[in-house]
C-alpha positions in Angstrom: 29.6 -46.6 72.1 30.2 -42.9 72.5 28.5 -40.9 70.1 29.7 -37.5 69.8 27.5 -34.4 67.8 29.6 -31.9 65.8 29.0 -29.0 63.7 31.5 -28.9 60.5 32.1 -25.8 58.7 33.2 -26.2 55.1 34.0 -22.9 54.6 34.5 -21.1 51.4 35.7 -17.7 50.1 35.8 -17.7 45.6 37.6 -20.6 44.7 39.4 -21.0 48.3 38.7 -23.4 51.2 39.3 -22.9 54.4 41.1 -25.9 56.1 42.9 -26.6 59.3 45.1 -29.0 61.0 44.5 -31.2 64.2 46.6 -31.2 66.5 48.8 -34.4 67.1 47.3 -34.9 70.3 44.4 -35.0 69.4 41.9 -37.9 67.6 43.1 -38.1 64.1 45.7 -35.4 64.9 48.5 -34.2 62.3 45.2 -34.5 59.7 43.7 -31.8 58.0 40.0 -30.8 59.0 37.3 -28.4 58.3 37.1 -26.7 61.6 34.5 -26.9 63.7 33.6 -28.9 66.9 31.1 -30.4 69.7 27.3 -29.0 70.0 26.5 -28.1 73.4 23.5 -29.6 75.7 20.6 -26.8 74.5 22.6 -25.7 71.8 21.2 -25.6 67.8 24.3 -26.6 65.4 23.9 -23.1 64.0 24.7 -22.0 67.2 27.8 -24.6 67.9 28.7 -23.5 64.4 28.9 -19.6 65.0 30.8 -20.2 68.3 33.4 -22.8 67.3 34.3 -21.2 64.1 34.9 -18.4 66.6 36.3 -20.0 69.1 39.3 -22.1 67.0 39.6 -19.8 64.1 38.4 -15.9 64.6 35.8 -16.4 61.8 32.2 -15.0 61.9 30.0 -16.6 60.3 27.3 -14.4 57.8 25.8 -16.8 55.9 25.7 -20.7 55.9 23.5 -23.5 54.2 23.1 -27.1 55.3 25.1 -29.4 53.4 25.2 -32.5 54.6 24.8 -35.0 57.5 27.0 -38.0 57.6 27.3 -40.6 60.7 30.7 -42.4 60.8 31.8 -45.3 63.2 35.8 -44.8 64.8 36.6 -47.8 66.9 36.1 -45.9 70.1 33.3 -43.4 69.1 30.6 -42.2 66.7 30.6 -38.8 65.1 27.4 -37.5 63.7 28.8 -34.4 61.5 26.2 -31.9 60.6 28.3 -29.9 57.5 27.4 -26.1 56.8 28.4 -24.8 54.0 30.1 -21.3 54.8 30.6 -18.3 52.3 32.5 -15.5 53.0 33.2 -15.2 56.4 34.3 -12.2 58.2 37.9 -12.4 59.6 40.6 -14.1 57.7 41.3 -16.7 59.8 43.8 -18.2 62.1 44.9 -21.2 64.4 43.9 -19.9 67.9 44.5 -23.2 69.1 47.9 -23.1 67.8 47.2 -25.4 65.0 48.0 -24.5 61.4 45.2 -23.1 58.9 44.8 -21.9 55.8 42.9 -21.1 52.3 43.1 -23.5 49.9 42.3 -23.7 45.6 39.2 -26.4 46.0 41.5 -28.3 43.6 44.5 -29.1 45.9 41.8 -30.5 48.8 43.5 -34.0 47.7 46.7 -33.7 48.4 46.0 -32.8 51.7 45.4 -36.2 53.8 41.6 -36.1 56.4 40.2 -38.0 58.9 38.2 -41.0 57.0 35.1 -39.7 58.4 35.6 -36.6 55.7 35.8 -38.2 52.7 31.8 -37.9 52.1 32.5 -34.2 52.7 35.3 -33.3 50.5 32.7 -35.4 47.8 29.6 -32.5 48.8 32.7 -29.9 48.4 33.6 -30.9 44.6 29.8 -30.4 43.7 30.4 -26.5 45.2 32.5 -25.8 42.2 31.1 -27.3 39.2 34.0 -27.4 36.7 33.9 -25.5 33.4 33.4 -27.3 30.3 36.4 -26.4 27.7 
């Protein structure tokens, strides 16, 4: 089976997450993502990370934390996702792919539907913003 490396960027700014959406050409297209994409051969992930945040969305990366590293089987190919946790990114972001992006309230990541592969992520992003007790 085809495994495939990617760096993920979960990408945050206050309350706000940055998402985007995959094309519908694309594996799991017309889903919404946390952008990123494919390490290179000699690459680091922090390196795939800076460039493909770039590269699809104009952000630069200043600061970014591990958070997680998930496997996940698709019929035709396994991911291995290595997740960075990104705060406060210069740039404000855009689709230079021509797919649609935006900032998000943490709290409306639900209604918005992922690729199956994400749901261990958008679990890792809840525990970024702890609720307050009433």
């Amino acid at each position: 089976m085809k495994s495939i490396h990617v760096a993920v960027g979960v990408i945050t700014r206050g309350e706000q997450v940055f998402i985007s959406k995959r094309l519908d050409q694309l594996h799991q297209g017309g889903r919404w993502e946390f952008p990123g994409g494919k390490v290179e051969p000699g690459e680091s992930v922090l390196q795939a990370l800076h460039r493909e945040l770039w590269e699809e969305v104009g952000l630069t990366v200043t600061d970014a934390e591990p958070l997680l590293q998930l496997e996940y089987d698709y019929p035709e190919k396994r991911v291995l996702l290595d997740v960075w946790h990104v705060v406060n990114p210069q740039g404000e972001g855009e689709g230079r792919e021509g797919q649609q992006v935006g900032w998000v309230h943490h709290s409306e990541l639900a209604g918005y539907q992922f690729p199956d592969a994400n749901a261990p992520i958008l679990s890792a992003v809840a525990t970024l913003f702890p609720s307050v007790a009433s």
